[in-house]
Residue, then its C-alpha position, 0 to 999 in steps of 0.5 A: x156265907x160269913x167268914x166263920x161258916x166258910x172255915x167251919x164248911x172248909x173244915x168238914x169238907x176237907x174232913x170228909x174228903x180225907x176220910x174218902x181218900x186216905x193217905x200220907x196227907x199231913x198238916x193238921x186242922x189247919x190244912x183240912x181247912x183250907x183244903x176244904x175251902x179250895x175244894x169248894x172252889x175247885x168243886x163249885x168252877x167244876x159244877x157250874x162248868x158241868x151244869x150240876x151246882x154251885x156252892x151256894x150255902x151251908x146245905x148238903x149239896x153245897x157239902x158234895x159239891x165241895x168235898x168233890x172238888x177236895x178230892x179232885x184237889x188232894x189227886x191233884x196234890x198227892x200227884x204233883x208233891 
């Protein structure tokens, strides 16, 4: 994927994880984005290991594999800070 699709992908993904698991998460757009772009990541390293996918492209199971790896990124996050 090209720079544009990973930010607008990081968009959604980080969009949608906030919209699963509400809280007192700030910093805007900016932050949905890389949220989502480290969950695909984070969600792709988890797939693989557990031989369910990776984030291949801009496809529907690519979206839950990174949305699942914002999430495991946001529990992380709201537990350490």
């Amino acid at each position: 994927m090209s720079w544009l699709a990973w930010i607008v992908f990081g968009l959604i993904a980080g969009a949608l994880a906030k919209l699963i698991m509400p809280g007192p998460d700030g910093g805007g757009w900016l932050k949905t984005i890389l949220l989502g772009i480290v969950g695909a990541l984070v969600g792709g390293w988890v797939g693989t290991l557990l031989g369910v996918g990776s984030v291949q492209g801009f496809d529907l199971g690519s979206m839950a594999i990174a949305v699942g790896g914002a999430l495991i990124v946001l529990f992380i996050g709201r537990k350490f800070f």
